[in-house]
C-alpha positions in Angstrom: 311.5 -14.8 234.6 312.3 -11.1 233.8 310.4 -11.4 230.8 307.6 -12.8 232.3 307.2 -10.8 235.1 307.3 -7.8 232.2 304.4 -9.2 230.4 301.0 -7.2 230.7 298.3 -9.3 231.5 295.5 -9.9 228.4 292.5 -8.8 230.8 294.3 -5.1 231.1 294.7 -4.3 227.6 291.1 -5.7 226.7 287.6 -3.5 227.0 284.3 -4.4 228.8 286.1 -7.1 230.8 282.2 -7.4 232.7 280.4 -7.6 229.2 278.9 -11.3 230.5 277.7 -9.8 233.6 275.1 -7.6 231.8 272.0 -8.6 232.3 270.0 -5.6 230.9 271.3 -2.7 228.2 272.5 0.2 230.1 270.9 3.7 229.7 272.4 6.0 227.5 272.5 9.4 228.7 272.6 11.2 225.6 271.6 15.0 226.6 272.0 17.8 224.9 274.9 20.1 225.5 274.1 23.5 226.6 275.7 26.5 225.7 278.1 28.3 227.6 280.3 31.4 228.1 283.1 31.2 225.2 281.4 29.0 222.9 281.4 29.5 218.7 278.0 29.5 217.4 277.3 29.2 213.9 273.7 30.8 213.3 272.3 30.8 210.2 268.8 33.2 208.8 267.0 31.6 206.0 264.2 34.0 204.9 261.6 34.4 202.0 262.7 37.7 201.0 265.7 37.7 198.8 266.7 41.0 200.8 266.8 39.4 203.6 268.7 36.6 202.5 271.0 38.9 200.9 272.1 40.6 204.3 272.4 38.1 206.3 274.3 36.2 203.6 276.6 38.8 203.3 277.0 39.3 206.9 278.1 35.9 207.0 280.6 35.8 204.0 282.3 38.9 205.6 282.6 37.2 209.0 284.0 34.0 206.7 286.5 35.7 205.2 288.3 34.3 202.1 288.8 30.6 204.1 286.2 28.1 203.6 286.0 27.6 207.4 283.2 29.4 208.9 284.0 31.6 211.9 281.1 31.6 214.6 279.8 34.0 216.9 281.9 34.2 220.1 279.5 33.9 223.4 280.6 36.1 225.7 281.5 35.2 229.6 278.0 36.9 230.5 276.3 34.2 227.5 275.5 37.0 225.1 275.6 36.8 221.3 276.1 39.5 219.1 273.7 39.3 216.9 273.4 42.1 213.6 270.2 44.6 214.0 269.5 43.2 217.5 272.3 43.2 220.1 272.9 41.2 222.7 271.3 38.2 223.2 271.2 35.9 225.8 271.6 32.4 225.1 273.8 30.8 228.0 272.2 27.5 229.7 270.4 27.5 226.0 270.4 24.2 223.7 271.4 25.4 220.0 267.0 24.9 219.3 266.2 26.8 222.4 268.6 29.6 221.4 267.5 29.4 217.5 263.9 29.7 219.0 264.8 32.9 220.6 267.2 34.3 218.5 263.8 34.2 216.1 261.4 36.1 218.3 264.1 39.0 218.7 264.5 39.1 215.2 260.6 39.1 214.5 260.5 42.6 215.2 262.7 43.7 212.1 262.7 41.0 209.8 259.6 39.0 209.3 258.8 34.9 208.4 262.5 34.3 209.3 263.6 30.5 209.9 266.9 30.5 212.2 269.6 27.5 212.5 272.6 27.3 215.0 274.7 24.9 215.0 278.4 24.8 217.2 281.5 25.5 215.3 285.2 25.0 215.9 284.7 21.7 218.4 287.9 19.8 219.3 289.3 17.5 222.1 292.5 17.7 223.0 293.9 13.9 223.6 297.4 13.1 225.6 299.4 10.0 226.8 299.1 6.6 225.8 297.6 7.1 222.4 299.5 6.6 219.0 298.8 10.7 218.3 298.4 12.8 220.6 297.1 16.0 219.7 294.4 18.8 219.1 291.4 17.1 217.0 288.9 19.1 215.8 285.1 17.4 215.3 281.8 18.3 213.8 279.2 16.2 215.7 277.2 17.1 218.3 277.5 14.3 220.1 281.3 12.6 220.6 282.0 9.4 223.1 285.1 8.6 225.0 285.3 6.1 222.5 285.2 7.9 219.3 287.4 11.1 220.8 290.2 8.3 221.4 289.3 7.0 217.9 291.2 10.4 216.4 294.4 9.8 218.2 294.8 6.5 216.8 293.7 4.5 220.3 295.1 3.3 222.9 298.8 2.4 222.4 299.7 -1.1 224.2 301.0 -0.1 227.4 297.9 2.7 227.6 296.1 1.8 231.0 292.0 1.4 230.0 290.9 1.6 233.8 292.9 5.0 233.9 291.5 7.5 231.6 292.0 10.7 232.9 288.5 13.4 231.5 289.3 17.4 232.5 286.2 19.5 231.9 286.0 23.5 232.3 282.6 23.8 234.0 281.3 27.1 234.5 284.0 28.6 236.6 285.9 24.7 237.5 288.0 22.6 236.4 286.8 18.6 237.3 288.9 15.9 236.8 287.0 12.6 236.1 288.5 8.7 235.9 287.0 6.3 233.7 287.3 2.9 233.5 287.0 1.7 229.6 286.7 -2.1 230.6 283.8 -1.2 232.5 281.0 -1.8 230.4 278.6 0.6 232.2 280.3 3.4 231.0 277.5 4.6 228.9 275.5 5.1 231.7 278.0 8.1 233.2 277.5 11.7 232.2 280.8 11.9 231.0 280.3 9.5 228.8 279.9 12.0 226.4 282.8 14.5 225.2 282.2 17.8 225.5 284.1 20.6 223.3 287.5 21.5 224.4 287.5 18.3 227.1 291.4 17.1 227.6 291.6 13.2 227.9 295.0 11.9 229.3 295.4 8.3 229.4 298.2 7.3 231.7 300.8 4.1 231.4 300.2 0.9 232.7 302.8 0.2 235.7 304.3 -2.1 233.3 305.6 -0.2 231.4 308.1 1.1 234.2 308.9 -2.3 235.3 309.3 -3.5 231.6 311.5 -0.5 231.0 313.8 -1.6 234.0 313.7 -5.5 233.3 315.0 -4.4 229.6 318.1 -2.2 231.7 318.5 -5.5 233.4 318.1 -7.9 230.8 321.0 -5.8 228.9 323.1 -5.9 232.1 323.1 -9.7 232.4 323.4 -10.1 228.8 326.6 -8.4 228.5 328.0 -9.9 231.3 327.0 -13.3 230.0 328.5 -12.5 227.2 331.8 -11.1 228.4 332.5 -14.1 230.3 331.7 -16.4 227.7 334.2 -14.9 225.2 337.1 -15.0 228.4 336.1 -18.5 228.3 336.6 -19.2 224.7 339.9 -17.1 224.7 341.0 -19.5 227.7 341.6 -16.7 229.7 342.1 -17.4 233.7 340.2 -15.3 236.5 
């Protein structure tokens, strides 16, 4: 009995429990992220002029120092960027073409027929609980699901709770706390979906693993004892 009532249940360690209740695929909304205050922004200027290219190129070595990693321009917490010859630009609320587009036109007026790339840097999610590795992971797509950002801590261990994921997301001046359910297939249809960088995902126990923990204490209890009075038995010994 104790080790059945410990037992988790298949349908709580399983994903999409509902997946035969679809009856149309769900919309994916896959949206660009825009950038924000404290963000690293790798931008790149590929020009005709060898000159040109020269600068820039050895503007960017400098900032890369001797590591191969490439360190970013820092947005600061009004959205500006930095940015050699021109200054300060804004690019907060920007996607990385929107803020390539513009970073461009300000450039126009020193440095002509310039083609400019930006690109995030330095992206990782933080992952906690139930998972076999918890850590810091760092990752270079632009786009990163629930899925995928427990993919790098190894998954779920087998007491990790799928219906209690646990998302906290700095937005703007917030902190939100989301809860997503993994074994419900219309995840992909939630904003959050999506990992954005430095998002923290906890994943908390199932209650099982209390109760299994305390029907292990017990199960040691009673096996002791059964075992105690089974050697006073053998060794004819009276109570």
């Amino acid at each position: 009995m104790i080790f059945t009532i410990s037992c988790v249940p298949t349908k709580q360690l399983s994903y999409f429990n509902d997946l035969d209740e679809l009856n149309e695929p769900g919309v994916n909304p896959r949206t660009q992220k825009l950038i924000m205050p404290f963000d690293k922004l790798y931008i790149k200027v590929i020009s005709i002029d060898p000159q040109t290219s020269q600068i820039f190129n050895a503007t960017e070595e400098m900032r890369s120092g001797v590591n191969n990693g490439i360190i970013g321009y820092l947005i600061d917490e009004k959205g500006n960027v930095d940015f050699p010859f021109v200054g300060n630009i804004n690019v907060a609320s920007l996607t990385t073409a929107q803020a390539a587009e513009k970073i461009q036109k300000a450039l126009s007026d020193y440095v002509p027929n310039t083609s400019v790339t930006v690109k995030y840097v330095d992206n990782q999610v933080t992952v906690l609980g139930e998972v076999k590795q918890q850590g810091v992971f760092p990752f270079i797509q632009d786009k990163l699901n629930i899925y995928e950002a427990l993919g790098l801590g190894g998954g779920l261990t087998q007491y990790g709770d799928r219906k209690k994921i646990i998302l906290i997301r700095n937005e703007g001046p917030k902190i939100m706390h989301y809860r997503l359910d993994l074994s419900d297939s219309k995840i992909a249809g939630k904003d959050y979906y999506y990992i954005l960088p430095n998002d923290v995902i906890v994943v908390e126990p199932l209650k099982a693993l209390s109760s299994s923990y305390q029907n292990i204490t017990y199960t040691t209890i009673l096996s002791s004892i059964t075992t105690l009075i089974a050697v006073l038995l053998f060794t004819n010994v009276k109570f």
